[in-house]
PADREN-417620 format. One record per residue: x negated, y negated, z of N, C-alpha, C in turn. Coordinates in Angstrom, 1 decimal. Layout:
REM PADREN-417620
+--------+--------+--------+--------+--------+--------+--------+--------+--------+
:   n.px :   n.py :   n.pz :  ca.px :  ca.py :  ca.pz :   c.px :   c.py :   c.pz :
+--------+--------+--------+--------+--------+--------+--------+--------+--------+
:      X :      Y :      Z :      X :      Y :      Z :      X :      Y :      Z :
...
+--------+--------+--------+--------+--------+--------+--------+--------+--------+
***
This chain:
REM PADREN-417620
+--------+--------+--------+--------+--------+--------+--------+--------+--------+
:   n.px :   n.py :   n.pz :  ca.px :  ca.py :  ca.pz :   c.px :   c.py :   c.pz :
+--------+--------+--------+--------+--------+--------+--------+--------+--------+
:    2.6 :   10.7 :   25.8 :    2.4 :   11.2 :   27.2 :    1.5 :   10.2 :   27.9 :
:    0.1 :   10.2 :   27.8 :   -0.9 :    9.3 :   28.3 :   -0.9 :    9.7 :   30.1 :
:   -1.6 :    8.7 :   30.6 :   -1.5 :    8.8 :   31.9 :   -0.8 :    8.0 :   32.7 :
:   -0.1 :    8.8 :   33.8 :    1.2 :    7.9 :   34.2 :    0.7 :    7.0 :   35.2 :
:    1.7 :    6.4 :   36.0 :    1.0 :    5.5 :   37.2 :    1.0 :    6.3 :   38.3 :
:    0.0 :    6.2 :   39.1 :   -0.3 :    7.0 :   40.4 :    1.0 :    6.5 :   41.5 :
:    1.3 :    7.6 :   41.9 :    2.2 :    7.5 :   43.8 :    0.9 :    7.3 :   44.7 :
:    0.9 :    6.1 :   44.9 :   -0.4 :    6.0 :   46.3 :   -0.6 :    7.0 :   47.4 :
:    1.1 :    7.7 :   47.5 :    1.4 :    8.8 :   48.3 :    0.6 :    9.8 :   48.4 :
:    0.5 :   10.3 :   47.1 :   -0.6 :   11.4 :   46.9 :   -1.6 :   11.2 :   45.7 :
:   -2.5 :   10.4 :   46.2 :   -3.5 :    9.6 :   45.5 :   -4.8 :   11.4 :   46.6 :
:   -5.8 :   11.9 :   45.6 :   -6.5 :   12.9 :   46.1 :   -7.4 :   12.2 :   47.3 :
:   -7.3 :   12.2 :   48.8 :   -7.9 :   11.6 :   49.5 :   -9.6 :   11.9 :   49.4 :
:   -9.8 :   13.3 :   49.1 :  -11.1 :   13.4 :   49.0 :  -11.9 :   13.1 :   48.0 :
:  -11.5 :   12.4 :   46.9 :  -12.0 :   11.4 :   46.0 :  -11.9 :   10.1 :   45.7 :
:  -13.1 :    9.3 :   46.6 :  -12.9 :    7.9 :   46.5 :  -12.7 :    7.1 :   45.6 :
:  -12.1 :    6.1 :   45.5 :  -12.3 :    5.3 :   44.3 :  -13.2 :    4.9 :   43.8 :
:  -13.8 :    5.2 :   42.9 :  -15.2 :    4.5 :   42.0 :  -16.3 :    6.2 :   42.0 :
:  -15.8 :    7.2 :   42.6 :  -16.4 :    8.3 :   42.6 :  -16.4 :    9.0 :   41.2 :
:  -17.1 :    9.7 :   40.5 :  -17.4 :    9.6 :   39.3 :  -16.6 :   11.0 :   39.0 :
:  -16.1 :   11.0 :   38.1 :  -14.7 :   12.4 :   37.7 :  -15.0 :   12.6 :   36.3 :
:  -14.8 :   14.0 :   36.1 :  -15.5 :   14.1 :   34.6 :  -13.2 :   14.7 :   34.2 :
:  -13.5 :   13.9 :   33.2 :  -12.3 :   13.3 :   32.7 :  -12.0 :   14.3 :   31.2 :
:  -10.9 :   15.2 :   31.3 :  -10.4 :   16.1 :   30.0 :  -10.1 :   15.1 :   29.3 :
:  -10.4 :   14.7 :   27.9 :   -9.7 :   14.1 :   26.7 :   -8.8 :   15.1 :   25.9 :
:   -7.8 :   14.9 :   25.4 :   -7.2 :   15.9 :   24.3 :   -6.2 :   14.6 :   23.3 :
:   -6.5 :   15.0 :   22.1 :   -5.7 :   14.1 :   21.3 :   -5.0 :   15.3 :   20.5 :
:   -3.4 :   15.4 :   20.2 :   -3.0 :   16.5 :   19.6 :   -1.8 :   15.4 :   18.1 :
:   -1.6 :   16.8 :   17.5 :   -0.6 :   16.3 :   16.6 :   -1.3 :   15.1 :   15.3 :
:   -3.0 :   16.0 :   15.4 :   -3.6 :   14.9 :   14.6 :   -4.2 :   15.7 :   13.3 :
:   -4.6 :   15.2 :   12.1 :   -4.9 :   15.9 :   11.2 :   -6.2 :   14.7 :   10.4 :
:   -7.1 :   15.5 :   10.3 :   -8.3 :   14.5 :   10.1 :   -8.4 :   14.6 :    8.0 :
:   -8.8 :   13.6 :    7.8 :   -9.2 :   13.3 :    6.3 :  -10.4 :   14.0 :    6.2 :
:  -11.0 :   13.9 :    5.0 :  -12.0 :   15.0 :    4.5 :  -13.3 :   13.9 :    5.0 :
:  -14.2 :   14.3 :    5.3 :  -15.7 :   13.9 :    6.1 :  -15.6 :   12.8 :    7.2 :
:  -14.1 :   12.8 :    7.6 :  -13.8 :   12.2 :    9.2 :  -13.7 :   12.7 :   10.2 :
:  -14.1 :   11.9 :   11.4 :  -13.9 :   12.7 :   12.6 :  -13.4 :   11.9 :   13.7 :
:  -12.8 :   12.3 :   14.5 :  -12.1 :   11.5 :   15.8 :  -13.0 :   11.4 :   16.6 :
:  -12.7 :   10.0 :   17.3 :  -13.3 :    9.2 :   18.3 :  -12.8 :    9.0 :   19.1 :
:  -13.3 :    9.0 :   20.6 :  -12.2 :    7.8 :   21.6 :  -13.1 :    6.8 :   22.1 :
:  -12.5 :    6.1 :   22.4 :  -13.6 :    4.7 :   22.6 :  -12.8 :    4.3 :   24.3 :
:  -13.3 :    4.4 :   25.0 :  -13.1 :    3.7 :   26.7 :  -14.2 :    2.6 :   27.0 :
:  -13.4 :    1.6 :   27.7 :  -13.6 :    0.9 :   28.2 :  -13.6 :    0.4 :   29.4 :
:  -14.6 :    0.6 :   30.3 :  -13.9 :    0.4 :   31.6 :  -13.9 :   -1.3 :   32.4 :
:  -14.0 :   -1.5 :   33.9 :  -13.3 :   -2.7 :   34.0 :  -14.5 :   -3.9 :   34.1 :
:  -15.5 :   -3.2 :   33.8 :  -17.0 :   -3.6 :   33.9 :  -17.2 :   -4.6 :   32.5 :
:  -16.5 :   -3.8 :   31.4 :  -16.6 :   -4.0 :   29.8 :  -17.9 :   -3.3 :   29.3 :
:  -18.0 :   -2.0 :   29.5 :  -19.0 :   -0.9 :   29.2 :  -18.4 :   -0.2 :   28.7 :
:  -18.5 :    0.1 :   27.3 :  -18.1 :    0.5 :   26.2 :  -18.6 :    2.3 :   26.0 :
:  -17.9 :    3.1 :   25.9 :  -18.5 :    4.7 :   25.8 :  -17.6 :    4.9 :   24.4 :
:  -18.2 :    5.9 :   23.6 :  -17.7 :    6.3 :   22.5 :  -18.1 :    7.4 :   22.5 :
:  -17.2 :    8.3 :   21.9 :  -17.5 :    9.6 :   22.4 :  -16.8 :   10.8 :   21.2 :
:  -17.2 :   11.5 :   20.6 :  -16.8 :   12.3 :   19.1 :  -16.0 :   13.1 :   19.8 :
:  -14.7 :   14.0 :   18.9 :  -13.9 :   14.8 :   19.8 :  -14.1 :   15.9 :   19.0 :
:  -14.1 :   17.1 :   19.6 :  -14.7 :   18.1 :   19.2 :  -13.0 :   18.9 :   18.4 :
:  -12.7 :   19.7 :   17.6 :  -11.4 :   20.6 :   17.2 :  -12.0 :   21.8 :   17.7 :
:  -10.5 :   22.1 :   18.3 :  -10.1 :   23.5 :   19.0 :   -9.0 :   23.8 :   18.1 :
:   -8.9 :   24.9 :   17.7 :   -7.8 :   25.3 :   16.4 :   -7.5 :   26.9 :   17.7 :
:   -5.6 :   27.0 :   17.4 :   -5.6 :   27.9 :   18.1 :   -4.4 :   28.4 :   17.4 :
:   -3.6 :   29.7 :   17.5 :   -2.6 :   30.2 :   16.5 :   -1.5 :   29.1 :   16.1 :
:   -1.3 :   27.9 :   17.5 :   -0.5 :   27.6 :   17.4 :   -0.4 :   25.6 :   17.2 :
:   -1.7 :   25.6 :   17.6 :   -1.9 :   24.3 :   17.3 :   -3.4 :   23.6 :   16.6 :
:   -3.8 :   22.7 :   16.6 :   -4.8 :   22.2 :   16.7 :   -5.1 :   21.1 :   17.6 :
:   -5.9 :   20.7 :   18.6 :   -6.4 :   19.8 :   18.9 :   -7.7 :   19.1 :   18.8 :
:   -8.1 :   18.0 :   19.5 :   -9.3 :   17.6 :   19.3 :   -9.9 :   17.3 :   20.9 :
:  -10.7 :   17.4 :   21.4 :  -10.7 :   17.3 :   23.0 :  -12.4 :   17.1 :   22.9 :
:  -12.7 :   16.7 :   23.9 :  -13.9 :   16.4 :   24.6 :  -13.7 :   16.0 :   26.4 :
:  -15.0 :   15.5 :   26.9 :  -15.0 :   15.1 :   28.3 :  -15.8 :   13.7 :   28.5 :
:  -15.2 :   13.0 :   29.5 :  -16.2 :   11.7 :   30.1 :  -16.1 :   11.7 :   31.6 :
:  -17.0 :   10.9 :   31.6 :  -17.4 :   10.5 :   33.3 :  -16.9 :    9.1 :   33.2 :
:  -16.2 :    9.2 :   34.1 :  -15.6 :    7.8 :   34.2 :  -15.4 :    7.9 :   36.0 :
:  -15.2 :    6.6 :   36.1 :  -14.8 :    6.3 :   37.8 :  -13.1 :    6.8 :   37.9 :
:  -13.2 :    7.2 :   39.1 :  -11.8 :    7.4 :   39.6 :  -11.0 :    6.2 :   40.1 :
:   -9.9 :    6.4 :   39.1 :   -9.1 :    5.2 :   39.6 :   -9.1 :    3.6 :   39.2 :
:  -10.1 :    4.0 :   38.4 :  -10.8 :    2.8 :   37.7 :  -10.1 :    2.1 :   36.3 :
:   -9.7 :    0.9 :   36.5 :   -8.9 :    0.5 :   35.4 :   -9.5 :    0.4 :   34.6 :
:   -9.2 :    1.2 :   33.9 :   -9.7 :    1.3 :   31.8 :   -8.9 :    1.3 :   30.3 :
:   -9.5 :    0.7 :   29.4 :   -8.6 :    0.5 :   28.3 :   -9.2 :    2.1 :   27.0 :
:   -8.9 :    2.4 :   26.3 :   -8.6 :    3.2 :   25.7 :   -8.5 :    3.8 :   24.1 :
:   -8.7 :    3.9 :   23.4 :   -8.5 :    4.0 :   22.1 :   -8.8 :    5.3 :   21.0 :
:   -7.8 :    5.9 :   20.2 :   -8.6 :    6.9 :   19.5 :   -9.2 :    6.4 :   18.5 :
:   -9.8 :    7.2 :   17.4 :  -10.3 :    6.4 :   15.8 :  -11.1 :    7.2 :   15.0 :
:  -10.7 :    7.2 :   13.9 :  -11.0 :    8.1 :   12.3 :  -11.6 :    7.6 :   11.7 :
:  -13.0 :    8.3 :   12.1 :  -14.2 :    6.9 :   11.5 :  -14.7 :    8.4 :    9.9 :
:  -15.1 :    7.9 :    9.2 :  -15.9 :    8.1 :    8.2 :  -17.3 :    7.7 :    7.7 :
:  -18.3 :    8.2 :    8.0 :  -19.4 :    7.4 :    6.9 :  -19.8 :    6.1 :    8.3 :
:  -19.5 :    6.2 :    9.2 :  -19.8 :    5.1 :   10.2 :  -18.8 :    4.0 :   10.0 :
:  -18.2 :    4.2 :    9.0 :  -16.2 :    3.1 :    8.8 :  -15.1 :    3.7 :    9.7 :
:  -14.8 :    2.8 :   10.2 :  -13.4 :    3.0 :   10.9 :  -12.4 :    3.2 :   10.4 :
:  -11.5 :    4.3 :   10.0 :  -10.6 :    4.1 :    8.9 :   -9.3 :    4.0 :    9.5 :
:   -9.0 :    4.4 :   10.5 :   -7.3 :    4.6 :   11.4 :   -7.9 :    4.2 :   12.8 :
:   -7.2 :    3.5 :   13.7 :   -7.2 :    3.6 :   14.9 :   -5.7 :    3.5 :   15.7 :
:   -5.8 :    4.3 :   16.8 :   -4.6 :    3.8 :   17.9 :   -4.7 :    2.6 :   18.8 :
:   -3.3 :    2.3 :   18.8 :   -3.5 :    0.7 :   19.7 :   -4.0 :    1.3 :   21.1 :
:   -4.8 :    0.1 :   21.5 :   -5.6 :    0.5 :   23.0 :   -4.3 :    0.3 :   23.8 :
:   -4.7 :    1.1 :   25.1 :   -4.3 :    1.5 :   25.9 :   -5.0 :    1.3 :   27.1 :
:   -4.0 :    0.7 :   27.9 :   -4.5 :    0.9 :   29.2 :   -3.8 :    1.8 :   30.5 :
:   -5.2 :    2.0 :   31.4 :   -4.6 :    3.2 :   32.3 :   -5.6 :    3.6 :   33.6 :
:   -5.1 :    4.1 :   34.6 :   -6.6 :    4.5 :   35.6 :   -7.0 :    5.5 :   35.5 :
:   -8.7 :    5.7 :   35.7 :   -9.1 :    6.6 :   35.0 :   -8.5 :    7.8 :   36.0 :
:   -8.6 :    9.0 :   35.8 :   -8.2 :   10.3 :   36.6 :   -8.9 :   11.8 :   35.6 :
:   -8.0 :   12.8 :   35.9 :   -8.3 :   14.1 :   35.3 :   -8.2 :   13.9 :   34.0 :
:   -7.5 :   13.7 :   33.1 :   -7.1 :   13.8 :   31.9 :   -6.4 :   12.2 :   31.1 :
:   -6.5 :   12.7 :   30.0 :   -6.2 :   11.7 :   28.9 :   -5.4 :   12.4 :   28.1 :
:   -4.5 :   12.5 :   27.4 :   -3.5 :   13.5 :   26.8 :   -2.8 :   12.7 :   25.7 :
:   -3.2 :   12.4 :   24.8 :   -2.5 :   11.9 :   23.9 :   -1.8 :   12.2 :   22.1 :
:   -0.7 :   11.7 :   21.8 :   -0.4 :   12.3 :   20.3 :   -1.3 :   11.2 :   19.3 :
:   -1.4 :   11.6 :   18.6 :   -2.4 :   10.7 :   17.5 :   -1.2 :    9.7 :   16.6 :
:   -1.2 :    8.6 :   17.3 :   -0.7 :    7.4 :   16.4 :   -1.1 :    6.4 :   16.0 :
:   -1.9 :    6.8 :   14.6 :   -2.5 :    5.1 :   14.4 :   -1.8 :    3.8 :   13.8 :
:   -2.0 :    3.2 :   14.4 :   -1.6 :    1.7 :   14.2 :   -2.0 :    1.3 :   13.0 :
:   -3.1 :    2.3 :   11.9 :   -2.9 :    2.2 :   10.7 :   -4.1 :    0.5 :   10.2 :
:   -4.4 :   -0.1 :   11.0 :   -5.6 :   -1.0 :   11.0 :   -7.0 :   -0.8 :   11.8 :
:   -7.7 :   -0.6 :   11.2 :   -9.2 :   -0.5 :   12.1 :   -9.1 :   -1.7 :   13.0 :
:   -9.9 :   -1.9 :   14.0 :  -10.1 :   -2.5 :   15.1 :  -10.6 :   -3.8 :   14.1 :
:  -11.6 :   -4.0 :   13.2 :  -12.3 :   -5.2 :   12.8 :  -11.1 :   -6.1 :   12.4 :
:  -10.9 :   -5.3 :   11.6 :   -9.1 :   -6.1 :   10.7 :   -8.1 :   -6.6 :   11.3 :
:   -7.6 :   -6.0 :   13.1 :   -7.0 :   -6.5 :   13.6 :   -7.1 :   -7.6 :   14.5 :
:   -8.4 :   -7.5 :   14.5 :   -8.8 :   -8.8 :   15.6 :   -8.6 :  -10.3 :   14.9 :
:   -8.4 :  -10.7 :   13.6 :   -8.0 :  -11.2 :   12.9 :   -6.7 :  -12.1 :   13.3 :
:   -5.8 :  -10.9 :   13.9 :   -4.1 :  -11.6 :   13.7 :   -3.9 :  -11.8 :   15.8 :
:   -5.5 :  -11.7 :   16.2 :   -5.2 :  -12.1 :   17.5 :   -4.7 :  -13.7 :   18.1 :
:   -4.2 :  -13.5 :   19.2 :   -3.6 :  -14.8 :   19.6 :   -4.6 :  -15.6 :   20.1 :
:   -4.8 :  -16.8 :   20.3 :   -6.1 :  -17.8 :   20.4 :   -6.4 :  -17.1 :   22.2 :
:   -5.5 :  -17.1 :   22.9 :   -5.3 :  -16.7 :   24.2 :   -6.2 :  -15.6 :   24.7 :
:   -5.8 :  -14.3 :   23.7 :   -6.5 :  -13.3 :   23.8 :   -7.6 :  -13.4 :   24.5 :
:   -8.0 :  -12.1 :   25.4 :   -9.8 :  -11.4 :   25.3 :  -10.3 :  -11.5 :   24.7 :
:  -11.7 :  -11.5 :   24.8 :  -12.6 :  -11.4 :   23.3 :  -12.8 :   -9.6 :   23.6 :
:  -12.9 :   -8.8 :   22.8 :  -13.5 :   -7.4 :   23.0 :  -15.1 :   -7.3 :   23.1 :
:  -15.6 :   -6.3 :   24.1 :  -16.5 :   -6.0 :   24.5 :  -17.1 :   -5.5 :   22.9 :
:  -18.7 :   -6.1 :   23.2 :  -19.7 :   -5.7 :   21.9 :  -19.7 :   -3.9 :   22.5 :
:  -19.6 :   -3.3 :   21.6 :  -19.6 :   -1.7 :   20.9 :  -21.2 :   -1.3 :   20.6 :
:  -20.9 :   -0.1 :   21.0 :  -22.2 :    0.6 :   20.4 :  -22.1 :    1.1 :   19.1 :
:  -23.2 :    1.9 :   18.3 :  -23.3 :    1.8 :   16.9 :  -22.3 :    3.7 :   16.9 :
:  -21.3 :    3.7 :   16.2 :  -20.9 :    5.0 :   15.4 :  -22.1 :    5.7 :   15.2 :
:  -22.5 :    7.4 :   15.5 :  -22.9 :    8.5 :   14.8 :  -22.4 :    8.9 :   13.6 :
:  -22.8 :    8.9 :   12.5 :  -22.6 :    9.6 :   11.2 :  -22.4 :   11.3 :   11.5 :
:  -21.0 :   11.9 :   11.5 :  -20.9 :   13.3 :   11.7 :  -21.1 :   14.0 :    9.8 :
:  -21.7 :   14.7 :    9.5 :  -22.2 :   15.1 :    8.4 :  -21.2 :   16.2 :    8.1 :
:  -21.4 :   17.3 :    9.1 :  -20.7 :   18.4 :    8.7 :  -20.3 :   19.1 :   10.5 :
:  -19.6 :   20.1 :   10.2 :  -19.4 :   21.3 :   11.7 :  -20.6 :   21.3 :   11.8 :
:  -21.9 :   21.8 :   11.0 :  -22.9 :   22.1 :   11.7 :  -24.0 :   21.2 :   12.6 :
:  -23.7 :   20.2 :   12.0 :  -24.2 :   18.9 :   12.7 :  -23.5 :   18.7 :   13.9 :
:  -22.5 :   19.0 :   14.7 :  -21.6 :   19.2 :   15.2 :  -22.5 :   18.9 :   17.1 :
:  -23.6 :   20.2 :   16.7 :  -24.1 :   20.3 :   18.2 :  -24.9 :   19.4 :   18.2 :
:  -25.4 :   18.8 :   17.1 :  -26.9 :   17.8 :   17.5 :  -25.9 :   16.0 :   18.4 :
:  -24.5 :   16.1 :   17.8 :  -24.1 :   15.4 :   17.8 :  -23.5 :   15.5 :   19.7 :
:  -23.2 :   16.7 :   20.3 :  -22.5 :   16.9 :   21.4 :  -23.8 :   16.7 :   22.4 :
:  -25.2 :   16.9 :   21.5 :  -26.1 :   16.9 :   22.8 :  -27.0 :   15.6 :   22.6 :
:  -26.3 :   14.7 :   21.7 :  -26.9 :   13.1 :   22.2 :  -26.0 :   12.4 :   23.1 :
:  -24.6 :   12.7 :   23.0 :  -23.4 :   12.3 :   23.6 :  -23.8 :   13.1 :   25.3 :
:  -24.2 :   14.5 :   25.5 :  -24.3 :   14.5 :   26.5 :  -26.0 :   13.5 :   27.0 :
:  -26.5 :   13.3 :   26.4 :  -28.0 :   12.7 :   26.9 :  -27.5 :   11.3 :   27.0 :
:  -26.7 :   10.5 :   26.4 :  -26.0 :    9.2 :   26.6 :  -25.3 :    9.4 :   28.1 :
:  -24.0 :   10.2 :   28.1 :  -23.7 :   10.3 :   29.8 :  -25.0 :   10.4 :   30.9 :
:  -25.9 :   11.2 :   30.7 :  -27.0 :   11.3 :   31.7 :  -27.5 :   10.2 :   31.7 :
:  -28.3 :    9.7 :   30.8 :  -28.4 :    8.2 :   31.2 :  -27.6 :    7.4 :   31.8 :
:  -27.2 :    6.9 :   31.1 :  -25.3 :    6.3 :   32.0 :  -25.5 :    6.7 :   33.7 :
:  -25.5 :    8.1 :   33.7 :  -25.4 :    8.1 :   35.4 :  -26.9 :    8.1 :   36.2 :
:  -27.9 :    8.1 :   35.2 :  -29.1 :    8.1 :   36.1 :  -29.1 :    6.5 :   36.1 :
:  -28.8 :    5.7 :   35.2 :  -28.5 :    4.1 :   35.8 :  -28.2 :    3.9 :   36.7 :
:  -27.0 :    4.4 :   36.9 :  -26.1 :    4.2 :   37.9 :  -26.6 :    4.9 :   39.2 :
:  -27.7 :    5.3 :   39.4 :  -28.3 :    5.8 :   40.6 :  -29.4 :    4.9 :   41.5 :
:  -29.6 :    3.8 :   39.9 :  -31.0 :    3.2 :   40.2 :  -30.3 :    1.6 :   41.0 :
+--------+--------+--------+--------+--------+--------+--------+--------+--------+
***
């Protein structure tokens, strides 16, 4: 699915470009290993790296994993999910690029190489990738909230930066 390309036609006039949009994540059709947990990692066009834990919603009929970011509207950004363990990367999806908007909607398909491994078989031409911040160790569910309210104290920074 992902996000498609905008009709300039009905682009929302009342939200300027670069106006900050708190952005639905949902990753479905995914099933995690035992003491892993899903990641998405965005990048926007600055090379400001956010990583962000996805929380599971289990429902009669499915399971997902979802969380939220603040990102700019309209703002070209690259993308990525990832099945980290123990602070190891164990599965990731190939990045993606896209503008930022309401949502991120994606099925879980990893490319089956962590990010370190693949940078390896890059073409000399390539980007270099933006330096990353450090993984949270998720321990258990119960650790769960200490873990949602550093991720939200990281966004608030981020945008009280961005005030200054």
């Amino acid at each position: 699915m992902g996000l498609k390309k905008h009709n300039p036609l009905f682009l929302d006039s009342t939200r300027p470009v670069g106006d900050k949009v708190i952005t639905n994540v949902e990753l479905l059709d995914a099933s995690l290993q035992a003491g892993a947990a899903f990641y998405i990692e965005v990048t926007d066009s600055f090379g400001f790296v956010q990583k962000h834990a996805l929380k599971m919603i289990s429902t009669k009929k499915s399971v997902r994993y979802c969380t939220e970011l603040w990102l700019n509207n309209s703002e070209a950004i690259q993308y990525r999910f990832m099945m980290v363990a123990s602070g190891t990367e164990l599965q990731s999806s190939p990045m993606k690029e896209s503008l930022a908007g309401n949502s991120i909607s994606e099925k879980w398909d990893p490319s089956g190489l962590p990010a370190a491994q693949s940078v390896r078989g890059k073409p000399k031409g390539a980007p270099k990738k933006a330096k990353t911040t450090e993984i949270k160790k998720v321990s258990s569910s119960k650790g769960q909230g200490s873990l949602v309210a550093a991720q939200d104290y990281q966004q608030m920074k981020f945008l009280l930066g961005e005030l200054e």
